[in-house]
C-alpha positions as CSV (number, residue, x, y, z in Angstrom):
1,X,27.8,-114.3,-54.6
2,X,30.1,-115.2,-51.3
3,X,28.5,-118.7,-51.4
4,X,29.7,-118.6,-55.7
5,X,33.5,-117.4,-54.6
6,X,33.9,-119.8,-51.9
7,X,32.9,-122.5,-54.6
8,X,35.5,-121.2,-56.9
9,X,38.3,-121.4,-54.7
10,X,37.4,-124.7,-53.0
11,X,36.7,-126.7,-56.0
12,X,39.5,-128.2,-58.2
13,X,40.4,-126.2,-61.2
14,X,39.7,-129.6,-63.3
15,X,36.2,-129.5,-62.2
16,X,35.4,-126.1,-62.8
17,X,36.5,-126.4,-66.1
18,X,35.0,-129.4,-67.1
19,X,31.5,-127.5,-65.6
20,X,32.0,-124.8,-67.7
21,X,32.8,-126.8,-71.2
22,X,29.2,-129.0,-70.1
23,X,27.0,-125.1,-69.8
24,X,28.8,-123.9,-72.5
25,X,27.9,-127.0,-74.5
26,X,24.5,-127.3,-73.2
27,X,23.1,-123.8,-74.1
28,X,25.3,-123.8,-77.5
29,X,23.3,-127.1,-78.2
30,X,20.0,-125.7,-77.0
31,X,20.5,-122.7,-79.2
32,X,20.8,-125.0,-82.2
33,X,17.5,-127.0,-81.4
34,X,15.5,-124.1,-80.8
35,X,16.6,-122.4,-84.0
36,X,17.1,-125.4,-86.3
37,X,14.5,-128.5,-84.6
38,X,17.5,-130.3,-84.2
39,X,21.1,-130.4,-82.9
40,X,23.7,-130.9,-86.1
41,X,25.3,-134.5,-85.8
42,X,28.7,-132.3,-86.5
43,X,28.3,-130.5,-83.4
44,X,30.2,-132.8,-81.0
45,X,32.6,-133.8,-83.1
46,X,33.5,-130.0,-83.8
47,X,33.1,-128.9,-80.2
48,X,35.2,-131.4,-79.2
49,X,38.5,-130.8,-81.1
50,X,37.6,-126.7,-80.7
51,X,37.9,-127.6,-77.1
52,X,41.1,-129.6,-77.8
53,X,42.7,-126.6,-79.3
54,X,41.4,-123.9,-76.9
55,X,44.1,-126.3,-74.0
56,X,46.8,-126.8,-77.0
57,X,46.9,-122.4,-76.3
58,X,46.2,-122.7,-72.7
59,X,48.8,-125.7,-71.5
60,X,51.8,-124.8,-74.2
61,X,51.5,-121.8,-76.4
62,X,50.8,-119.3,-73.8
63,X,53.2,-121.0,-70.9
64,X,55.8,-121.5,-73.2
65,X,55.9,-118.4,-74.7
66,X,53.7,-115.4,-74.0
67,X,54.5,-116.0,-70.4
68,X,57.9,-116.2,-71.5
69,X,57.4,-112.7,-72.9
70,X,58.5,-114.5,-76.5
71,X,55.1,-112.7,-78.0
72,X,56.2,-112.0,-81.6
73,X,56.8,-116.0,-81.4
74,X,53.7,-116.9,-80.0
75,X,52.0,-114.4,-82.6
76,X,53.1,-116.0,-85.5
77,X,52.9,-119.7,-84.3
78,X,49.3,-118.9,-83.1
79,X,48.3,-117.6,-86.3
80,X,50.4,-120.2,-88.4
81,X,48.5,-123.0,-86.2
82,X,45.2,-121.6,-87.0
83,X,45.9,-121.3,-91.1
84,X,47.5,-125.1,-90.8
85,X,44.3,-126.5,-89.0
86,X,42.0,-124.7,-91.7
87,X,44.3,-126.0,-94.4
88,X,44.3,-129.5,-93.3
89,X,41.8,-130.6,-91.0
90,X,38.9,-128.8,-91.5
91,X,38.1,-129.8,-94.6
92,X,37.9,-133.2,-93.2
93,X,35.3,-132.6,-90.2
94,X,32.2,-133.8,-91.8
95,X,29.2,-131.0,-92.5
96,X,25.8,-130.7,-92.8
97,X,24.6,-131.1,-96.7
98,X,23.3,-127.7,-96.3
99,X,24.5,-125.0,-93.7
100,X,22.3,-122.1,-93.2
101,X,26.0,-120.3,-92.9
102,X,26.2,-120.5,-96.5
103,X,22.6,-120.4,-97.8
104,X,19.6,-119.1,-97.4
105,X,17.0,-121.6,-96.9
106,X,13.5,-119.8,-96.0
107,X,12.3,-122.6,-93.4
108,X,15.3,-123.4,-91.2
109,X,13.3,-126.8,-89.9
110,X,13.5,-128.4,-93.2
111,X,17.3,-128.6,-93.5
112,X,18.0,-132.4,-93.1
113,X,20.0,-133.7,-90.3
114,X,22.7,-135.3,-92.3
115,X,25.9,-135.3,-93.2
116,X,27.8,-135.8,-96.2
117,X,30.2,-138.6,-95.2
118,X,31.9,-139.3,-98.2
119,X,35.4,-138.6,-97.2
120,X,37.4,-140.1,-99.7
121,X,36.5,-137.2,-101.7
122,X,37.5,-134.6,-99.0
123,X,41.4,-133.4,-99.3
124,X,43.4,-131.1,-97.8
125,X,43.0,-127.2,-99.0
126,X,42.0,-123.9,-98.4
127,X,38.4,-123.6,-99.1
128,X,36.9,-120.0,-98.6
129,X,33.6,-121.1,-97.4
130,X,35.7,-122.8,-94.6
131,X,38.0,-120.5,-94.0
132,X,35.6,-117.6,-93.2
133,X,33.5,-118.9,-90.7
134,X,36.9,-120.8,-89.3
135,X,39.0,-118.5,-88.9
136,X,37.3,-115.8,-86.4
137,X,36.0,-118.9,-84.8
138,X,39.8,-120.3,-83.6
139,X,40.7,-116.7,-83.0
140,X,38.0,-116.2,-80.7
141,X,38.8,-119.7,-79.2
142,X,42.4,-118.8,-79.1
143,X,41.9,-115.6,-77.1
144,X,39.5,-116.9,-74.9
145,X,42.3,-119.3,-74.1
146,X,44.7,-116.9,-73.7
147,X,43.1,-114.5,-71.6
148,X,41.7,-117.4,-68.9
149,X,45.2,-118.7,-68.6
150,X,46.7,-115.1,-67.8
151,X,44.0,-114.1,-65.2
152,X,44.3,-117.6,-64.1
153,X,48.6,-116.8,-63.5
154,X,47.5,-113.5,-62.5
155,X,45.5,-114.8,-59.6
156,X,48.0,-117.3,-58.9
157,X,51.0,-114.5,-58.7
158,X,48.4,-112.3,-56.6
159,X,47.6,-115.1,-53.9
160,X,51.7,-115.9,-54.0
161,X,52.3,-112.6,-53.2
162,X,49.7,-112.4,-50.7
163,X,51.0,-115.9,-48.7
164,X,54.6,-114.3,-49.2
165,X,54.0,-111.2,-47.3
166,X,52.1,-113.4,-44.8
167,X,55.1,-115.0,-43.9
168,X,57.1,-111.9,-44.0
169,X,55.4,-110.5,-41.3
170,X,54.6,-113.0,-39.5
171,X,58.4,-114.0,-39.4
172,X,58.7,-110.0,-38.4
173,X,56.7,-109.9,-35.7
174,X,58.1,-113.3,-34.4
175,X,61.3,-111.5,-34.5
176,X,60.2,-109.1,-32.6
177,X,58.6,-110.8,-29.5
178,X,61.8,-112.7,-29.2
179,X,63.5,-109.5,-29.1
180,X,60.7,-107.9,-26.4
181,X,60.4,-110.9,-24.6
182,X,64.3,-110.9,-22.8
183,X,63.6,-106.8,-22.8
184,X,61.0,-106.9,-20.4
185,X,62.8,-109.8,-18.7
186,X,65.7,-107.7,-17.7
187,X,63.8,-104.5,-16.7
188,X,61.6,-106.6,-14.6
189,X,64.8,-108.5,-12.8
190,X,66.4,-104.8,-12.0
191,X,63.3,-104.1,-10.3
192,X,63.8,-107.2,-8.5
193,X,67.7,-106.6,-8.1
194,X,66.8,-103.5,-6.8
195,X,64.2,-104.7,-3.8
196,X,66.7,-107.6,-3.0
197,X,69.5,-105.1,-2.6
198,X,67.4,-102.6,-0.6
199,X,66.3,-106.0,1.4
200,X,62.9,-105.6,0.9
201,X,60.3,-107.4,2.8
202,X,58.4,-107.3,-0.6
203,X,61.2,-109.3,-2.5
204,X,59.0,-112.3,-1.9
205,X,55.8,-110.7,-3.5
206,X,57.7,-109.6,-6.6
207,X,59.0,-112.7,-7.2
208,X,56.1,-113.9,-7.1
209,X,54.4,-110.8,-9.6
210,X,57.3,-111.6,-11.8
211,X,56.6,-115.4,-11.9
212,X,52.4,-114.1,-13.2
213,X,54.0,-112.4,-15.9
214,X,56.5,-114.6,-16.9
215,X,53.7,-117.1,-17.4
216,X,51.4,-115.2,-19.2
217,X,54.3,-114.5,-21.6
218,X,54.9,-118.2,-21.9
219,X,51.8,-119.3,-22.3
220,X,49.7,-116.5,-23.8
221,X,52.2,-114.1,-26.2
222,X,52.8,-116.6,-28.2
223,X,49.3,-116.5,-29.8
224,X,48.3,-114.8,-32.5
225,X,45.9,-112.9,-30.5
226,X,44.2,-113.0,-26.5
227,X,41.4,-111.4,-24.2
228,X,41.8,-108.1,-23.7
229,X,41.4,-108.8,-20.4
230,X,43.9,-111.3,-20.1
231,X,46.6,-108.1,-21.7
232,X,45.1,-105.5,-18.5
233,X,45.6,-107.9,-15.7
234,X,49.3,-108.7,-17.6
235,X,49.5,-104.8,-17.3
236,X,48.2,-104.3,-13.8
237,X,50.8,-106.8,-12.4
238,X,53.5,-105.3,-14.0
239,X,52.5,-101.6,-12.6
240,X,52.3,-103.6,-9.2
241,X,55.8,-104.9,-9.5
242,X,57.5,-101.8,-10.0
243,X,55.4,-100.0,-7.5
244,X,57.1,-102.2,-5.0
245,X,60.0,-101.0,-5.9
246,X,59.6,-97.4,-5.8
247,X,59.9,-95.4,-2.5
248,X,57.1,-93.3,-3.0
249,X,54.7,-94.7,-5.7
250,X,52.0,-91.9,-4.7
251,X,52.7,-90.1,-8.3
252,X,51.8,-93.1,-10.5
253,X,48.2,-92.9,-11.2
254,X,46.8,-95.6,-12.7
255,X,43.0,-95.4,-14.5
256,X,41.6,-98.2,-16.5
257,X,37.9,-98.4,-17.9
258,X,35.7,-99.6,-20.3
259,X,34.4,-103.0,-22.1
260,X,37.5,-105.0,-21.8
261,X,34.8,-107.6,-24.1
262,X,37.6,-107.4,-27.4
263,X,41.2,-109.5,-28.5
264,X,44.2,-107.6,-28.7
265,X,47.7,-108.6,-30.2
266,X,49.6,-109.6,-26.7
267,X,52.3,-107.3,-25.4
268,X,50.9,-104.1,-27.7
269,X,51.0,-101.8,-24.9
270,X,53.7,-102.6,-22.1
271,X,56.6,-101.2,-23.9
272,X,55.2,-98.1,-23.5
273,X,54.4,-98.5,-19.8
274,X,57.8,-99.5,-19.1
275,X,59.0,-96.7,-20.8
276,X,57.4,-94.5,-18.2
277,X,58.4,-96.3,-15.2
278,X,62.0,-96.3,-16.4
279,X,62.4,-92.8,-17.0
280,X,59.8,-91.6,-14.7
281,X,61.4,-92.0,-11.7
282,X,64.2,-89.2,-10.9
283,X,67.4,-90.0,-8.5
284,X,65.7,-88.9,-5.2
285,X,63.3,-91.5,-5.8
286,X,59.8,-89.2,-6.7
287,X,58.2,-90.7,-9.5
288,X,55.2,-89.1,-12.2
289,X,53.6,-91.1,-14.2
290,X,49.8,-91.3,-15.4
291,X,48.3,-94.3,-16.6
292,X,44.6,-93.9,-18.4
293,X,43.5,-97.1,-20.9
294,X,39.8,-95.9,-22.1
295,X,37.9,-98.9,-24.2
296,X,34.5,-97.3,-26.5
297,X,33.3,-97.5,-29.0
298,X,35.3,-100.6,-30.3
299,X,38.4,-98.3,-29.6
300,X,41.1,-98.3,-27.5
301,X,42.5,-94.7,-26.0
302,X,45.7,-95.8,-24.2
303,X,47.5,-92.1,-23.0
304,X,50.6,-92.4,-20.6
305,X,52.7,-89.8,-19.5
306,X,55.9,-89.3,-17.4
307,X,58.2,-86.9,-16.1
308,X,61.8,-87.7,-17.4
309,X,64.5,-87.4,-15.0
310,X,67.7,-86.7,-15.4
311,X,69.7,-89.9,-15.1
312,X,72.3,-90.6,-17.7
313,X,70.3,-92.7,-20.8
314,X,71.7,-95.7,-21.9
315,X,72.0,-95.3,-25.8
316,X,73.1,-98.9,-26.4
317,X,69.8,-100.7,-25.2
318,X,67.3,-97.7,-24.6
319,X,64.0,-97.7,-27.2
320,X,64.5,-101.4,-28.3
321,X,60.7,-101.9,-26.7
322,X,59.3,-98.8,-28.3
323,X,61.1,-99.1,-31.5
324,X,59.7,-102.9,-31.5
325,X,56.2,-102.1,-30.3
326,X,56.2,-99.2,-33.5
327,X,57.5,-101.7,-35.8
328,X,54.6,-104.1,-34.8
329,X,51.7,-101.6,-34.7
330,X,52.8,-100.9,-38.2
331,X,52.4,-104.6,-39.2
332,X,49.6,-105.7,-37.6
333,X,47.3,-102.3,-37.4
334,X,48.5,-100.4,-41.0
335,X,45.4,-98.4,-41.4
336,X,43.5,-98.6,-38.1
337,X,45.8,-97.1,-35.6
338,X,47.2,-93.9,-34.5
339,X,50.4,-92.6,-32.1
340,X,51.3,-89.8,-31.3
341,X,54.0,-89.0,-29.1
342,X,55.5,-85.4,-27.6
343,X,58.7,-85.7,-25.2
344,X,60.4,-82.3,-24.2
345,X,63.3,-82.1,-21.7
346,X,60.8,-82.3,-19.2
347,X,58.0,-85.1,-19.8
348,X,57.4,-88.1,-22.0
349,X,53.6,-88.5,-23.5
350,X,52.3,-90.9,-25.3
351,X,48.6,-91.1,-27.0
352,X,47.5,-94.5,-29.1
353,X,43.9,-95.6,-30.8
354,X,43.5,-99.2,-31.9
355,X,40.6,-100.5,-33.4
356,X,39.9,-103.4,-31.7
357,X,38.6,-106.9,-32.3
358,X,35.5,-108.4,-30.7
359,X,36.6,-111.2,-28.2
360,X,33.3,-113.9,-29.4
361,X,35.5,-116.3,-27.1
């Protein structure tokens, strides 16, 4: 059935369609030969303009005006076509001498397999014995036609829509990395600022840290995707970069385990990490944070939590990160993720599950 779809949606639409006319054909023709001994000589000539008329409805009537929603119009010139054909051109498709449509011969076999060609006598007109077999027949042909072409603009609508929202969010999330990108830029540099200012023997080594992130976020955020792996060590050498910084970094705990075998969406999880280390230090320099990213189970547990001190919060740029990293979970993990977070006056915790993604790299 999977190998059938792919077939579908890799093939040209021409080709399909001129596949399914040749079965169709086939097994109409094999049902005649079976039944009758023989295949009526009007057979191709009648498939063939029955065929022409089923892509008159599917290339203008239905474009032009069902899809147009002009449906009382495309009622009447539907039917109008239909009575018109029936009036003037089927009386001039050549027929068997006898049709076992309109008598009853005992031995089907013995009907002969000719057809009266004398068509100077044939004229235009409504002939009942025409007109009853004809006219379910077109109608059938006509709705057949009709209801292909709307699945077929159905499906195209559905797989615009779908490519639409693509881009949507992947313009979104592009967005929002540019906006994280110069947000962890300047919270990293003000740990720097603040070492340099201090005069810090381990000014040198941040830089340094900083210049292992900045190239991971160069070089690896911008895919779609990246080791696990790849995202932890990102992680670890942030934590070691602000832990340079602090005067006592005894509180921060830090505990990582687990198969780190998986992809991950790049930058998912240092907003909130950030978070902690900016608020989680108070002015006499003692700092609380706990750090624990659990991987089982094709799940990841990542729990921080922080103290929140009571420096003045800057309501212009605080949350940009968070807000950013909510926005993306949203986007990229609708229905296989959960956050919870709890904040009181005196601590910040945060809980996230992600599904994960097998890293077969």
């Amino acid at each position: 059935m999977n190998r059938l779809i792919t077939f579908f949606k890799n093939t040209p639409a021409l080709i399909i369609h001129i596949l399914i006319w040749v079965v169709f054909s086939g097994i109409t023709a094999t049902h005649f030969f079976f039944r009758l001994g023989f295949v009526p000589n009007d057979f191709y000539m009648r498939t063939s303009i029955y065929i022409g008329i089923f892509y008159i409805n599917y290339s203008f009537f239905v474009p032009k005006l069902l899809l147009n929603k002009k449906i009382v119009s495309y009622i009447i010139l539907s039917i109008g076509f239909i009575l018109v054909f029936i009036y003037f051109i089927e009386p001039l498709i050549p027929h068997p001498k006898e049709s076992p449509f309109f008598h009853k011969i005992p031995d089907f076999r013995k009907i002969p397999n000719t057809i009266d060609i004398d068509l100077k006598k044939r004229k235009p007109g409504m002939d009942f014995k025409l007109f009853f077999p004809a006219f379910p027949l077109l109608l059938l042909f006509f709705a057949l036609s009709t209801s292909i072409r709307l699945v077929s603009e159905w499906y195209k609508m559905e797989k615009q829509k779908v490519l639409v929202e693509s881009q949507k969010i992947t313009s979104e999330l592009s967005f929002l990395k540019a906006q994280l990108n110069p947000h962890f830029l300047f919270n990293s540099l003000n740990s720097i600022y603040s070492l340099a200012n201090k005069k810090s023997d381990d000014t040198t080594v941040a830089i340094v840290t900083l210049s292992e992130l900045m190239r991971y976020m160069i070089y690896e955020a911008n895919k779609n995707t990246v080791s696990l792996q790849r995202e932890i060590t990102h992680i670890k050498n942030y934590i070691s970069l602000q832990l340079l910084r602090l005067k006592d970094s005894s509180g921060v705990r830090v505990n990582i385990h687990g198969d780190l075998n998986y992809k991950i969406e790049p930058l998912l999880l240092i907003s909130f990490i950030e978070n902690a280390f900016k608020y989680g230090t108070d002015f006499t320099g003692k700092t609380n944070i706990r750090i624990k990213i659990t991987v089982e189970n094709e799940k990841l547990n990542l729990y921080v939590f922080n103290t929140v001190s009571y420096q003045k919060k800057d309501d212009e740029n605080s949350g940009i990160g968070l807000e950013n990293i909510k926005n993306r979970l949203k986007l990229l993990y609708p229905d296989s993720h959960t956050l919870e977070i709890q904040r009181d006056k005196k601590s910040y915790e945060v809980n996230l599950i992600i599904k994960l993604k097998k890293d077969h790299v």
